[in-house]
C-alpha positions as CSV (number, residue, x, y, z in Angstrom):
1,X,-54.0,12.8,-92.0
2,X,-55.5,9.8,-90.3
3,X,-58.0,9.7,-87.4
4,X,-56.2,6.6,-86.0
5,X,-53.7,7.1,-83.4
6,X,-50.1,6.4,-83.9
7,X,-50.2,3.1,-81.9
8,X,-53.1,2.0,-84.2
9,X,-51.1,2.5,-87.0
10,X,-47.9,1.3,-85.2
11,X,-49.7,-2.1,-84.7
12,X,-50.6,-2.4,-88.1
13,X,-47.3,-1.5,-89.6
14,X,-45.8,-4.6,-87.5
15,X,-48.6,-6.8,-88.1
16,X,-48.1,-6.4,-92.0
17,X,-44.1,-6.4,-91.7
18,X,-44.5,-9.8,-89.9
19,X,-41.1,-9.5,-88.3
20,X,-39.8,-6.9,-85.5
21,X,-38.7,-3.3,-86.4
22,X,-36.2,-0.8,-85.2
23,X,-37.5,2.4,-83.6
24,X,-36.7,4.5,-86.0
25,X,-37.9,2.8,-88.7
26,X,-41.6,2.2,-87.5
27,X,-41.4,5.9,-86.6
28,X,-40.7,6.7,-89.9
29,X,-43.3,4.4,-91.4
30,X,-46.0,6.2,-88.9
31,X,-45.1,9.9,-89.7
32,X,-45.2,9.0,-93.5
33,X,-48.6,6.8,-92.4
34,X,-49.9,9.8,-90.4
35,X,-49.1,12.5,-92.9
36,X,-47.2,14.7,-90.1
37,X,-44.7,17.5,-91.5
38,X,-41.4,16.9,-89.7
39,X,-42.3,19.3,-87.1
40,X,-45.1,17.8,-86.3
41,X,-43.1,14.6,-86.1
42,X,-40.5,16.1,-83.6
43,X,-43.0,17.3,-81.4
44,X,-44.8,13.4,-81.4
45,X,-41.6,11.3,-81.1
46,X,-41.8,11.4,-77.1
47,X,-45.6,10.6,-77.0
48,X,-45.2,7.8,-79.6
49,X,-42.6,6.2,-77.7
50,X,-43.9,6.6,-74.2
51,X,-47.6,5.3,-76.1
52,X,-45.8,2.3,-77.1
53,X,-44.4,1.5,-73.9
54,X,-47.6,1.4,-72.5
55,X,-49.6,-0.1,-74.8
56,X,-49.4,-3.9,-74.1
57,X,-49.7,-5.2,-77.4
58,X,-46.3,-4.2,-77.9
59,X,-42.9,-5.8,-76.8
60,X,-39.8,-3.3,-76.4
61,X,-36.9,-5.7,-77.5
62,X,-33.0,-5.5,-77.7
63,X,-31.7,-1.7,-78.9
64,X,-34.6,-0.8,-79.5
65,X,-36.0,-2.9,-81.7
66,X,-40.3,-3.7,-81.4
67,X,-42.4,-6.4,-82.3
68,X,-46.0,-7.2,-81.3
69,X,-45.9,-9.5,-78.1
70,X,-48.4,-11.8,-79.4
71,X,-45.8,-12.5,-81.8
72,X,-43.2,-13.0,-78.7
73,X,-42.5,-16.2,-75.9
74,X,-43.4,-15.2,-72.7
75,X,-39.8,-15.3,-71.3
76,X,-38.6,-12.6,-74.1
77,X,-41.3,-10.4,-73.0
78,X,-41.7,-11.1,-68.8
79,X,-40.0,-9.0,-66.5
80,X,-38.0,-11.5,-63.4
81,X,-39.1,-9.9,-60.4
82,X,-36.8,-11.7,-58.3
83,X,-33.9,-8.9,-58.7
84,X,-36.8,-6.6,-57.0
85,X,-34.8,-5.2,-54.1
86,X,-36.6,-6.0,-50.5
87,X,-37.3,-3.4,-47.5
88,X,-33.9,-5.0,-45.5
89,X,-31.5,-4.3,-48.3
90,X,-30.4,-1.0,-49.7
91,X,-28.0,0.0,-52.5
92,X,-24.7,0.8,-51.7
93,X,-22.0,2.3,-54.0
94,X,-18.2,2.0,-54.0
95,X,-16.7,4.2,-56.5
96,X,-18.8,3.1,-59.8
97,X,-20.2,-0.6,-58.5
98,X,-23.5,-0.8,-57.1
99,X,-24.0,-3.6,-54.9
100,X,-27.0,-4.5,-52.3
101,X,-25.9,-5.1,-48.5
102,X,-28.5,-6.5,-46.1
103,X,-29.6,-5.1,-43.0
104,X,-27.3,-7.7,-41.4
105,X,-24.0,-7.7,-43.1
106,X,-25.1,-3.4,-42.6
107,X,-24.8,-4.4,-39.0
108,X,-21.4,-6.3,-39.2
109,X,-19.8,-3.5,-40.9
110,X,-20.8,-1.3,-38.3
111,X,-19.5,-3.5,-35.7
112,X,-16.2,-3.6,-37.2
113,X,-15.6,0.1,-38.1
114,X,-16.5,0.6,-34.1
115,X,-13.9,-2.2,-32.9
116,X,-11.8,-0.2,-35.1
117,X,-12.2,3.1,-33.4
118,X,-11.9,1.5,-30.2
């Protein structure tokens, strides 16, 4: 077994692949890399992904595929903060669609169920 941590390894498997890799593939490589026994290897999966989420020299991609952002164009790898929902909205949800409504069109709604009443 290897003193390395599974990232470490992780970023070398992708580095000497030179192309992106499914999940469970690079796990695979790792466990066979790390020598773990396959309980050993169900007990890591969860801290091997969670590690590779966090570690920024790796770019989660389409289902679940990874690749090393370096090797990625900023736009494949940003995250558009513009959707980021502001104070004055909340979510709503009708049946199974979740939709935002502002403070204001809140307000119109309330308006019209009280006209309603009246």
């Amino acid at each position: 077994m290897t003193s390395r941590s599974m990232c470490d390894v992780a970023f070398d498997l992708l580095a000497n692949q030179k192309k992106e890799m499914p999940f469970s593939t690079l796990w695979e490589q790792v466990v066979k890399a790390m020598g773990f026994t396959s309980n050993q290897a169900e007990n890591k999966i969860a801290q091997f992904y969670s590690a590779l989420l966090l570690d920024a020299r790796f770019a989660p991609l389409a289902e679940n595929v990874w690749d090393l952002r370096s090797r990625r164009k900023f736009n494949e790898t940003h995250v558009d903060t513009s959707a980021i929902i502001l104070e004055d909205e909340y979510v709503g949800n009708d049946d199974d669609n979740i939709y935002l409504v502002t403070e204001d069109e809140k307000a119109e709604e309330k308006a019209e169920d009280d006209s309603e009443t009246d």
